[in-house]
C-alpha positions in Angstrom: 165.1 184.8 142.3 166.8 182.0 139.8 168.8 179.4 142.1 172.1 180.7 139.5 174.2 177.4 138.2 177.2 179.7 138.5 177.9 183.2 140.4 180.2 185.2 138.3 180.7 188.7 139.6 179.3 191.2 137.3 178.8 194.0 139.3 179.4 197.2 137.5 178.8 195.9 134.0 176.1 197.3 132.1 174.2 194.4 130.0 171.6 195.0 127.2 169.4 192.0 126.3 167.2 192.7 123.6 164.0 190.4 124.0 163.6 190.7 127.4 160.2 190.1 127.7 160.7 186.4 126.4 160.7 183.5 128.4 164.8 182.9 127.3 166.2 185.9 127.5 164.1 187.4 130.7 165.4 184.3 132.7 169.2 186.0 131.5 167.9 189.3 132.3 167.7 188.2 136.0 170.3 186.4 136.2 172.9 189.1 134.9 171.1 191.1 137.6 171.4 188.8 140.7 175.0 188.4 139.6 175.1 192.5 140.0 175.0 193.8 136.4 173.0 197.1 135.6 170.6 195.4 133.1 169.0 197.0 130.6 165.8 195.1 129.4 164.8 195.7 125.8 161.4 194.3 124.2 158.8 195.8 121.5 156.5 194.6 124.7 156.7 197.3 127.3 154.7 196.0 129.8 156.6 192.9 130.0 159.9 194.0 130.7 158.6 197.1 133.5 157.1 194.0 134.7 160.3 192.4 135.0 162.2 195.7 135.8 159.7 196.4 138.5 160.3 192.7 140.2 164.4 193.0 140.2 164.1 196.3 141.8 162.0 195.2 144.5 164.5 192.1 145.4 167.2 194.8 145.3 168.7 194.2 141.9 169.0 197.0 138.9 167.5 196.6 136.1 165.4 199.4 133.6 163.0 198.3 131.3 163.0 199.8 127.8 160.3 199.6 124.5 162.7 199.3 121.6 161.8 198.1 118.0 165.1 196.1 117.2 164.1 196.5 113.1 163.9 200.6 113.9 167.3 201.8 113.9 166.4 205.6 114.7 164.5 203.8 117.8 167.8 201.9 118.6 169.6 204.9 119.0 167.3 206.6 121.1 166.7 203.8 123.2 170.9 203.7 123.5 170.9 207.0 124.5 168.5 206.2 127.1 170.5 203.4 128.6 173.8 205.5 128.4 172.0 207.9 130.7 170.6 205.7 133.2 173.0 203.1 133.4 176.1 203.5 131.2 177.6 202.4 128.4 177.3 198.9 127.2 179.5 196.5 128.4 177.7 193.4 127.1 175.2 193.3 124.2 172.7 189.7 124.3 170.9 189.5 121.2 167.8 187.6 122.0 165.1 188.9 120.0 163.8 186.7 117.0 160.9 184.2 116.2 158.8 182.2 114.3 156.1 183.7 111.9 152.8 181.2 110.7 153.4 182.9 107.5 156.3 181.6 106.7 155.5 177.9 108.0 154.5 175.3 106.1 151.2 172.9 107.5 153.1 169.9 105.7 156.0 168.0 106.4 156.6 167.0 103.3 155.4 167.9 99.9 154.2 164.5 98.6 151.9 164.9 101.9 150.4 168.1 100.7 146.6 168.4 101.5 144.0 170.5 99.1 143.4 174.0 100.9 146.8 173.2 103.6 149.8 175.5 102.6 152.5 173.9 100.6 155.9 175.1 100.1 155.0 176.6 97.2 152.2 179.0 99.8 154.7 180.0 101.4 153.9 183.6 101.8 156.7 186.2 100.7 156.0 188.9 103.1 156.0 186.0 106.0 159.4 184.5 105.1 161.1 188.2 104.5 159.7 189.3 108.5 161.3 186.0 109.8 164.9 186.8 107.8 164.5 190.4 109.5 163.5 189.8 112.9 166.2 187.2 113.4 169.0 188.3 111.1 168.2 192.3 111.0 166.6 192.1 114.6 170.6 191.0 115.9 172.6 193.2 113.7 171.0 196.5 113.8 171.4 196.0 117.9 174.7 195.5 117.4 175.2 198.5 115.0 174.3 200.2 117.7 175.6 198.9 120.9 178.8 197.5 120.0 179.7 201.3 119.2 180.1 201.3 123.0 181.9 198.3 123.6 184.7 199.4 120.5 185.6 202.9 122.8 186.2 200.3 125.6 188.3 198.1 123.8 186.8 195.1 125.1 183.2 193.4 126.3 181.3 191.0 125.2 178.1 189.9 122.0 176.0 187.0 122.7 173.6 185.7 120.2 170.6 183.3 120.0 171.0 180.8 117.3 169.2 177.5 117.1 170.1 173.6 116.6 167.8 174.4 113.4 170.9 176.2 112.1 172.7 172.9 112.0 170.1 170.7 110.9 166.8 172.1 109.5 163.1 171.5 110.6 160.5 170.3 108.8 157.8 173.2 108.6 159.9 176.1 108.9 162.5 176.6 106.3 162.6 180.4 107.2 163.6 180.8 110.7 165.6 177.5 110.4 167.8 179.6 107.3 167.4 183.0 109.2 169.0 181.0 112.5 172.0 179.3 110.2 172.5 183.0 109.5 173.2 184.2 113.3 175.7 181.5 113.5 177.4 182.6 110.3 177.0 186.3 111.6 178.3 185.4 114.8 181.4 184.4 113.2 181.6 187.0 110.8 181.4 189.5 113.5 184.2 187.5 116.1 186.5 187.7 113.3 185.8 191.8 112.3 185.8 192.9 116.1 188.9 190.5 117.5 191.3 193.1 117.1 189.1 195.3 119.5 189.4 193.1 122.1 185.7 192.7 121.5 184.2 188.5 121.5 181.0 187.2 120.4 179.8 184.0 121.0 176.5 182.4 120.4 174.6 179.6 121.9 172.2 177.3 120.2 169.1 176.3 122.3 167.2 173.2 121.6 163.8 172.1 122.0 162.5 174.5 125.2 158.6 174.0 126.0 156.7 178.0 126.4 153.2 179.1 126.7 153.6 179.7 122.9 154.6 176.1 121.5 152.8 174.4 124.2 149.8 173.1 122.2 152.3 172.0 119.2 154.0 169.8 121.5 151.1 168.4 124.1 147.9 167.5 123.9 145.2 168.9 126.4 145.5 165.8 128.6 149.8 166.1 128.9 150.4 163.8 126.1 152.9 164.1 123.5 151.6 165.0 120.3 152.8 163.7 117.3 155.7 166.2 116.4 156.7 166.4 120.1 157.3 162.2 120.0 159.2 162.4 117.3 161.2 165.4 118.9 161.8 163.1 122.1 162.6 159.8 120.3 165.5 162.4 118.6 166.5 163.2 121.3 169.1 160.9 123.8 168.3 162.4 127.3 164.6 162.0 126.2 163.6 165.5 127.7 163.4 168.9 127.0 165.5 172.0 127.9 164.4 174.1 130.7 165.5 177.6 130.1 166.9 177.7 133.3 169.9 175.8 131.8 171.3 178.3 129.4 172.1 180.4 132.0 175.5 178.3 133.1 176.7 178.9 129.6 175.2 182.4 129.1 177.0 183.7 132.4 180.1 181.7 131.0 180.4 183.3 127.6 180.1 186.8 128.7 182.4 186.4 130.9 186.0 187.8 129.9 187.9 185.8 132.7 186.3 182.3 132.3 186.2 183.1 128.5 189.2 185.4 127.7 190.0 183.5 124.6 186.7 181.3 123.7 185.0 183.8 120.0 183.3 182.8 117.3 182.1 179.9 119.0 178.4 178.7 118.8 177.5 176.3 121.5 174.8 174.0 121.7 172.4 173.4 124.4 170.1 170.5 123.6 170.3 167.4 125.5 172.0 165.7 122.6 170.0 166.3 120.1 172.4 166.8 117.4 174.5 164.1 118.4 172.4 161.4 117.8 171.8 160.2 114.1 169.2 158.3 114.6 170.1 155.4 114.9 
């Protein structure tokens, strides 16, 4: 159970969340759930989401965990047709699946620091980059091809997306995802503007710096120390701290909802204890 910041009544809806299996968006799975949604779970990792499936049921909640390749449109649909069956059409679409790749990441800050046999800039690895652009960028827009069909017969519901405080100022390192993320925020405009006069909204938030099992060793040493990058993260950042994913979930719940939000589209909200506030100086 997630102590919820806020308990907006969802009972009835029907909410897809596509990366389910992640730390982020499982934490939104359950909390769409305990607020009464039918939650539909999507991940390319099975296991994980019947994990979390199987734990909502048992506290009493509904949720249905589903495998579904969000760069396979023919698997989209099948999986849609799935959902429609079990729980309903789609009343709100979250579109959390997206990531990092080592093949499009740099080992360099900056070029003039380059080291013989590290990968440059210039390294970079084609294939790598291109995976990143479609598993963020292709990864939220096929989804929606598909599950905004539903909310367009309802006239109304509700998109969230997962951008990134890279999309309004860039990381060192990772060009790729920090372009493919300034391209959900764009897309999240884009598609607020093409689906207003459905009554449709789409809104997006903008995590910062969240510690998981998979950046943990880039941002602490084996005895709990900062490393390097992770100082310079903290010294960036005016609450001095990072996010817990626990506190997206005020905004998440707020967004979707089309009471509290009736007229808030096209907005992407950051989440980031101040990072992009502070210049530095």
């Amino acid at each position: 159970m997630i102590d919820l910041p806020l308990k907006i009544d969802y009972t009835g809806k029907v909410v897809v969340v596509t990366g389910a299996g992640g730390l982020i968006c499982g934490a939104m799975a359950r909390a769409f759930a305990q607020c009464g949604a039918k939650v539909a779970a999507l991940d390319l990792n099975e296991e994980a989401v019947q994990k979390l499936a199987d734990e909502l049921t048992a506290d009493g909640f509904i949720c249905k965990g589903y495998k579904a390749n969000v760069l396979d449109p023919e698997a989209l649909e099948a999986v849609h047709a799935a959902v429609v069956a079990d729980l309903g059409e789609c009343d709100i679409l979250v579109n959390g699946a997206g990531g990092n790749n080592p093949r499009a990441t740099t080992d360099n800050e900056y070029q003039h620091e380059a080291k013989e046999g590290g990968k440059s800039f210039f390294d970079l690895d084609p294939s790598g980059v291109d995976f990143v652009f479609k598993l963020n960028f292709q990864g939220t827009l096929l989804p929606t091809q598909t599950f905004a069909k539903d909310l367009v017969a309802k006239k109304g519901g509700c998109i969230l997306n997962i951008s990134s405080m890279n999309a309004y100022t860039p990381l060192t390192k990772i060009p790729a995802y920090s372009a493919a993320k300034a391209g959900i925020s764009n897309f999240t405009q884009w598609l607020a503007t093409h689906f207003a006069g459905t009554g449709i909204r789409c809104n997006a938030i903008a995590p910062g710096f969240l510690v998981s099992a998979q950046n943990y060793r880039l941002l602490f040493n084996e005895d709990g120390t900062p490393t390097a990058r992770s100082a310079k993260i903290l010294k960036g950042t005016p609450m001095d701290r990072y996010v817990d994913a626990s506190e997206l979930l005020g905004a998440t719940l707020f967004l979707c909802d089309d009471r509290s939000a009736s007229a808030i589209t096209g907005v992407v909200l950051p989440i980031d204890c101040g990072f992009a506030a502070y210049s530095g100086v």
